[in-house]
C-alpha positions as CSV (number, residue, x, y, z in Angstrom):
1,X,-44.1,-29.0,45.2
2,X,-42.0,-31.3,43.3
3,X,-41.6,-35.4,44.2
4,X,-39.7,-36.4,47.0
5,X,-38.7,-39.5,48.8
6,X,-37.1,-42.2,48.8
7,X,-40.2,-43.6,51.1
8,X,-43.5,-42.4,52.1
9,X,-42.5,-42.1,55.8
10,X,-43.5,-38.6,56.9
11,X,-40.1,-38.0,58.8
12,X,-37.7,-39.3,55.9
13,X,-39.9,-36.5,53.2
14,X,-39.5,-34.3,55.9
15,X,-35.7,-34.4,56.3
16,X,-35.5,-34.3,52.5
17,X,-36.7,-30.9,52.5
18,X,-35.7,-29.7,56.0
19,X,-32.5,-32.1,56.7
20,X,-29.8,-30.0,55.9
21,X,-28.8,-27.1,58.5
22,X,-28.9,-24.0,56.1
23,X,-32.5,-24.3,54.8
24,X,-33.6,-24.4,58.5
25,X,-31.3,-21.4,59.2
26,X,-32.6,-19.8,56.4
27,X,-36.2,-20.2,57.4
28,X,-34.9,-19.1,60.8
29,X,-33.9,-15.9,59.6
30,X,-36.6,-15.3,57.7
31,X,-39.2,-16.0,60.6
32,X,-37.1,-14.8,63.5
33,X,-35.3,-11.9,62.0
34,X,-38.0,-10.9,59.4
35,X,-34.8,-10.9,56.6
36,X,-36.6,-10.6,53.8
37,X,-33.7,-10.0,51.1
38,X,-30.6,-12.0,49.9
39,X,-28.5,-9.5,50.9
40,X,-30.1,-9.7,54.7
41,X,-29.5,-13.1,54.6
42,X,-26.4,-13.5,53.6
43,X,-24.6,-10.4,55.9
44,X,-27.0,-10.8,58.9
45,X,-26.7,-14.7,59.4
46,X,-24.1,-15.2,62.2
47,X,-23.3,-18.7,61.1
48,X,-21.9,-17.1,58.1
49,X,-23.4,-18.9,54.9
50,X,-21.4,-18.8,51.9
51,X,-23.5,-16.8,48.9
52,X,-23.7,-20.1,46.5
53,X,-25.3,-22.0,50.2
54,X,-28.1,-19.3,50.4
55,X,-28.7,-19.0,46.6
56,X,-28.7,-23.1,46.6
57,X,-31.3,-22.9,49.7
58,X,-33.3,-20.2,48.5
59,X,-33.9,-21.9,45.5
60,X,-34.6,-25.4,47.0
61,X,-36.9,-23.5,49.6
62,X,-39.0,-22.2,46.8
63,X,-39.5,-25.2,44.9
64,X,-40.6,-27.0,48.1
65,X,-43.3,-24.3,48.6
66,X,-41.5,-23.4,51.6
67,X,-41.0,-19.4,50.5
68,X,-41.7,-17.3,47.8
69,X,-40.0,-14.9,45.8
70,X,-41.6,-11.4,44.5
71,X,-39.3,-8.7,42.5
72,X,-38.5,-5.8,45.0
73,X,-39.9,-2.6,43.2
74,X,-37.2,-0.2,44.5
75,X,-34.9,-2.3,42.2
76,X,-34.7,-4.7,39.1
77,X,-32.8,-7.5,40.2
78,X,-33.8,-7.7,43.9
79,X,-36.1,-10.0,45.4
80,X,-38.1,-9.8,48.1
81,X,-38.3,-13.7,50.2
82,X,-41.5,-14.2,52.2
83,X,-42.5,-17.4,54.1
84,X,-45.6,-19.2,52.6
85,X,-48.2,-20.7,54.6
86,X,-46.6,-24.1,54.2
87,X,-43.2,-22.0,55.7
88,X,-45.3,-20.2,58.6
89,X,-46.9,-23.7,60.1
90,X,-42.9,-24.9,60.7
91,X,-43.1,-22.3,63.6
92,X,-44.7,-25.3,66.9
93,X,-41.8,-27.3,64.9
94,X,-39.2,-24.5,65.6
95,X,-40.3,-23.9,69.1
96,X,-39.5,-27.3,70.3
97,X,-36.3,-27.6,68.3
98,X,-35.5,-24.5,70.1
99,X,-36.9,-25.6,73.3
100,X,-34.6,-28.9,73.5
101,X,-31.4,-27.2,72.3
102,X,-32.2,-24.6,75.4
103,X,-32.2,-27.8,77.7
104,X,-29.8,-30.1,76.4
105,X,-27.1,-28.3,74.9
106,X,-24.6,-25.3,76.0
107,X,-26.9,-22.3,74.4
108,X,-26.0,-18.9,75.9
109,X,-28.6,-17.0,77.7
110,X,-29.2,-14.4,75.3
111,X,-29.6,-16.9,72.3
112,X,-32.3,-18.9,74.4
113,X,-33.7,-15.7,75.7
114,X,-36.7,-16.5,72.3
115,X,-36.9,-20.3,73.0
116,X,-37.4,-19.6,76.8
117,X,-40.4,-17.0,76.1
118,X,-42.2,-19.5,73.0
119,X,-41.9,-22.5,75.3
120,X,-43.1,-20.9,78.2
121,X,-46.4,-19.4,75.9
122,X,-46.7,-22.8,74.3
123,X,-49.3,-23.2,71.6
124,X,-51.0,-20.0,72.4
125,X,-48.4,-17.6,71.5
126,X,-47.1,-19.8,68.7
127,X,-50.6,-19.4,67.0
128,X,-50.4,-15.5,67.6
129,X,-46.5,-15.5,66.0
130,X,-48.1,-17.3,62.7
131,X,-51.0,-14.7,62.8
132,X,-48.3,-12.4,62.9
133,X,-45.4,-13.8,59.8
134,X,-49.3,-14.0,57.8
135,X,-49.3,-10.4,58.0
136,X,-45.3,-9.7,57.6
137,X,-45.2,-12.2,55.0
138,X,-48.9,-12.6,53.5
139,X,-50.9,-9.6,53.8
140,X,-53.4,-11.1,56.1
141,X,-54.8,-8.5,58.6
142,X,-52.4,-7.0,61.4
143,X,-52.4,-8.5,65.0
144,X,-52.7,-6.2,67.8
145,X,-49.8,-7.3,69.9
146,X,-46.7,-7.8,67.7
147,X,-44.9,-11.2,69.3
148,X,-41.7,-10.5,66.7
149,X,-41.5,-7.4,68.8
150,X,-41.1,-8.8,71.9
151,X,-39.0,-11.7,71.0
152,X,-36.7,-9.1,69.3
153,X,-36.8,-6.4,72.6
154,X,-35.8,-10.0,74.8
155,X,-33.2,-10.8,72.6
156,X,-31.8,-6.7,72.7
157,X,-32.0,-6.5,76.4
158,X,-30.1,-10.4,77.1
159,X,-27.3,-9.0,74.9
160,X,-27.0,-6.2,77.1
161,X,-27.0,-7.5,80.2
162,X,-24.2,-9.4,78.5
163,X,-22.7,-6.5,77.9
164,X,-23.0,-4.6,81.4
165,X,-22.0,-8.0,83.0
166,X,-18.7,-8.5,80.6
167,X,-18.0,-4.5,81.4
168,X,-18.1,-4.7,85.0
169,X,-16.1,-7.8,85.4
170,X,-13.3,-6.6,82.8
């Protein structure tokens, strides 16, 4: 990991790496939405990040130890991203980030429908999740219960009770 810092206070190093909103939406993806390509990344993202943005933060994210980058043997010149450990312990530091935007700010209810369920497991489930992005992203052994699963089923079934609500009242 390369020298940082303008200080040695923990939060400043932190927000030199972290402090800019497309690395952390990157990482989001990554652990969230198990996007594991540029190409996934880029189209997937609904904030919409420019290709230069995500080429920028992948590369900054890889010389922070944050991901790492292996060629894709289906093709030459893809890559396939994965979350190091380093990237994988950010998850308790997610989960509150997520937790306060849920309580503080206008979220919609299928958006906080994965900050509602990791807050309400607390440590717990955040430790099975990691167990789970070691597999996904560093061949450790498989979990029994897949968390991403569920936090993905959640999300489906908020969006279409979206859906069925905006149908009946249209």
């Amino acid at each position: 990991m390369k020298e940082t810092g303008r200080s040695g206070c923990p939060i400043n190093l932190t927000l030199e790496i972290l402090g800019d909103r497309w690395s952390l939406i990157v990482l989001r993806d990554m652990m969230f939405g198990n996007r594991r390509h540029f190409r996934e990344l880029l189209s997937k993202s609904d904030e919409g990040i420019a290709s230069n943005i995500l080429a920028d933060r992948l590369k900054r994210l890889l010389e922070n130890g944050l991901i790492s980058r292996r060629d894709d043997a289906s093709h030459k010149q893809k890559g396939i991203y994965s979350l190091t450990e380093m990237g994988i312990s950010l998850v308790p530091v997610f989960a509150a980030m997520a937790d306060w935007g849920r309580r503080f700010l206008p979220v919609t209810p299928e958006m906080s429908i994965r900050a509602e369920i990791l807050a309400e497991g607390g440590p717990v489930l955040w430790r099975k999740f990691m167990d789970e992005l070691r597999f996904l992203h560093l061949d450790a052994p498989r979990p029994t219960q897949s968390i991403l699963d569920d936090l993905t089923t959640a999300y489906r079934e908020a969006v279409e009770r979206k859906r069925v609500a905006e149908a009946e009242t249209a």
